[in-house]
C-alpha positions, 0 to 999 in steps of 0.5 A: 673368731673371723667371719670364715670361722664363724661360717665353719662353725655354723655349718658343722652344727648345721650337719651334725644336727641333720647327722643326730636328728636322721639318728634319732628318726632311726632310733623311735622308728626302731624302737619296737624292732626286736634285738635293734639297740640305740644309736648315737654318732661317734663324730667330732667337729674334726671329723665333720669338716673332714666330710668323714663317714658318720661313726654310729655308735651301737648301744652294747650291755653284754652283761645284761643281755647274756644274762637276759639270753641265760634266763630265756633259756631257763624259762624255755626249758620250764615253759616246755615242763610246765605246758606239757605237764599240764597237757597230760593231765588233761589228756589223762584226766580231762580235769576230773579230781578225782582222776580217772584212774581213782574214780575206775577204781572207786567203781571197783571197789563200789561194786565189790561192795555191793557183791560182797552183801549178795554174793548169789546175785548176777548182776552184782557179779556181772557188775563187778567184772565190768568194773575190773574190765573198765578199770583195766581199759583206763590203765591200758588208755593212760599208758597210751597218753604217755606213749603219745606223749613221748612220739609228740615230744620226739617230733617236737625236738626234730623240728627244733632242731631243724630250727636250730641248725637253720639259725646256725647257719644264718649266724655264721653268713652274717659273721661273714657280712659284719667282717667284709662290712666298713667299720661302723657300718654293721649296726644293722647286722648285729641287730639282727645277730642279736636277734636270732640269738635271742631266739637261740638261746630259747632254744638251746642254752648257749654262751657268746664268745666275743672276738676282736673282728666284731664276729661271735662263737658259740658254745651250748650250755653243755660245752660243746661247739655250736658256732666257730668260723663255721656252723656245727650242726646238731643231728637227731634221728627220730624214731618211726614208732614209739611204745612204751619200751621205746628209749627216745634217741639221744640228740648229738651237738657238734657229735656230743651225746647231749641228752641220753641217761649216759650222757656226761654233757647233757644240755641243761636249758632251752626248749630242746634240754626241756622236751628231752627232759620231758621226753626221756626223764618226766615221762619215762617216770609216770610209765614207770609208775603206771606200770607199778600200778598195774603190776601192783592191781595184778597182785592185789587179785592174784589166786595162790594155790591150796595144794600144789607145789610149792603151796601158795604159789600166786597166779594171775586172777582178775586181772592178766597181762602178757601171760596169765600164767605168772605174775609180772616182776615189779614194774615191768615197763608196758605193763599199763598197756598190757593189762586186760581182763582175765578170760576166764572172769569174762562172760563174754568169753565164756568166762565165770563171773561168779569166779570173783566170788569163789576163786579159781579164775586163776587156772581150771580145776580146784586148786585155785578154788576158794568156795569148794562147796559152792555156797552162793552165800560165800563172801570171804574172798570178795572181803579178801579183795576189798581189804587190798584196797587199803592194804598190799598182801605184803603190807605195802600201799593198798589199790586205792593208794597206789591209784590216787598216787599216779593223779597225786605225782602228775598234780605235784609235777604240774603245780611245781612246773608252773611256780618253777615257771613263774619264777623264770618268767619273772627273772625274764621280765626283770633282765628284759626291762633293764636290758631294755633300759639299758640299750633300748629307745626311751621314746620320751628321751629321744623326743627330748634330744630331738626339740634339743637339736631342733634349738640347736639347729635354729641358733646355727642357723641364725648364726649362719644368716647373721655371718652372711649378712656380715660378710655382704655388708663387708663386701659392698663396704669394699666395692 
């Protein structure tokens, strides 16, 4: 190798030294950057002598990182279920075992008891009537959790939204950056794509479609388009007032219903399919059954008649909704909300307590009476009452099953959320750590690299120093 060549050499592994360790700098300074990915140079010795602009090669594992990206989505979705279950429980039984609807019920029962073996004392009446109003107050306050539930969880998928449409957009100028950028030179760029992706698909399940360019489409999880050359934008409208017949509006994805009950294209994970599910499907269940409740409380009271037409007719008795004049069919969505004393029980509103006890609150006159000869002794409709606690008058589940099943269902949804939970956040955990293996910064291995080069740089140096000194000493031999 002549002197000439040797210099060559020297000073080539002198650059690409600098070229690797400014690299690895970037790299341990971008170790705890969020979507940054390893680099390396792509640069051999032709392009060094060259003076080409350095190639950065970017760390890339799709594989792992879309399925990193499909597990965030899950666990999102699962995070919303599991929180929000848990927010109920607190707002509807403020960590009370038992709940509060069983414990209003329990109060009931107690006092029935104890009217049931002093049927002429006041106190148990007044008591007793007391109870029932308490009771329903719990019903109508449980109901209101669940309204409050929805309207907050409305709002939630509206900021999400907003969310979604502004990391859109934001995806679709850096498209238009990493095209108009030299080639090799739009690491950063998808650095910080990779990142709102990331977030993304916390958000709304997506799936990337890499193109030649370097540019990426997106679908949501349910088909529709999200991201082409252009973003398309999700739309939701949300509702001014919420009650408890109040259907949430359905969020739309590039047009496409994603999430009413008739949608054939629903989301299925992220945060949004999770406070939708909340929303439309966990919520809408607990109503439904607080109102079952309810209508089955109106029942277990309800007076039937001794003689008109047709006999046994049943009529609202303790307790009424909407009209005291029927008994509501089945779980008539509201129901929790509406249900109140009945007036005539209701000293207060000149009512008779003591109608507990002897029937007829039911409607005036003595149709409805059971103790048509006013024995203040008279208990046999107040052992009628207690048994419904135990047993429907049709035989189905009694007040006390039907209460505790409302607590036992929101006990079941939050335990089931949290291991469902647990178990995405688990798959997470594992897909981050080897995604993280995989394209992240080793800080140790980078150090390595580095004490590497720096050998690698001293011996070109000394190289270099004794090529000089050759060449001096070829040059004074010739002078």
């Amino acid at each position: 190798m002549t002197l000439s060549a040797t210099l060559a050499t020297a000073g080539q592994s002198l650059t690409r030294a600098a070229l690797q360790s400014g690299m690895i700098a970037r790299n341990i300074a971008g170790a705890d950057q969020p979507g940054y990915a390893r680099r390396s140079i792509a640069m051999g010795a032709a392009e060094i002598a060259r003076d080409t602009r350095p190639v950065i090669a970017r760390a890339i594992n799709d594989q792992l990182r879309n399925g990193l990206r499909t597990a965030l989505a899950d666990k999102a979705r699962q995070e919303v279920l599991s929180t929000k279950v848990d927010l109920l429980d607190a707002a509807v039984n403020s960590g009370q075992t038992p709940g509060v609807l069983e414990a209003a019920t329990a109060r009931l029962k107690t006092s029935l008891q104890a009217f049931a073996e002093d049927p002429a004392q006041p106190a148990f009446a007044t008591e007793a009537v007391e109870a029932a109003r308490g009771l329903a107050k719990t019903f109508n306050e449980v109901s209101s959790a669940i309204v409050e539930a929805r309207r907050v969880a409305d709002r939630e998928i509206q900021d999400a939204v907003r969310g979604v449409n502004e990391r859109l957009e934001r995806l679709a100028n850096i498209n238009a950056s990493i095209v108009s950028a030299q080639s090799g030179g739009s690491a950063d760029l998808q650095d910080a794509r990779d990142q709102i992706l990331d977030e993304l698909s916390g958000e709304i399940g997506i799936r990337i479609l890499q193109r030649p360019d370097r540019t990426i489409g997106l679908i949501a999880d349910n088909g529709a388009v999200l991201l082409d050359r252009e973003a398309h934008f999700l739309t939701f409208t949300a509702r001014e007032t919420f009650l408890p017949s109040t259907d949430g509006a359905a969020i739309f994805v590039d047009g496409v219903d994603a999430t009413s009950a008739i949608s054939t294209m629903r989301l299925g994970s992220g945060r949004l399919a999770g406070l939708a599910a909340w929303r439309d499907d966990e919520l809408a269940m607990f109503q439904t059954k607080i109102d079952d409740a309810a209508n089955n409380l109106i029942e277990a009271f309800s007076e039937s008649s001794r003689t008109s037409a047709p006999p046994g007719m049943k009529r609202p008795g303790l307790f009424v909704a909407s009209s005291d004049a029927v008994i509501p069919e089945g779980a008539t969505r509201g129901l929790a909300a509406a249900i109140r004393l009945n007036p005539r029980a209701d000293p207060a509103l000149d009512g008779n307590s003591f109608g507990l006890r002897d029937g007829g609150i039911a409607a005036s006159g003595t149709d409805y009476v059971s103790n048509l000869s006013g024995d203040p002794s008279f208990h046999d409709r107040l052992h009628e009452l207690l048994n419904r606690f135990s047993l429907s008058s049709g035989g189905g589940p009694g007040i006390d099953q039907v209460t505790a099943a409302f607590s036992a269902n929101l006990r079941t949804a939050g335990t089931q959320a949290s291991a469902d939970l647990q178990r995405d956040a688990f798959q997470t955990a594992s897909l981050t750590d080897a995604l993280r293996s995989s394209v992240g910064v080793d800080l140790d291995r980078q150090m390595e690299q580095m004490l590497s080069i720096e050998h690698s740089y001293q011996a070109s140096a000394k190289l270099l120093a004794t090529t000089d000194s050759l060449l001096q000493d070829l040059i004074r031999m010739l002078d």
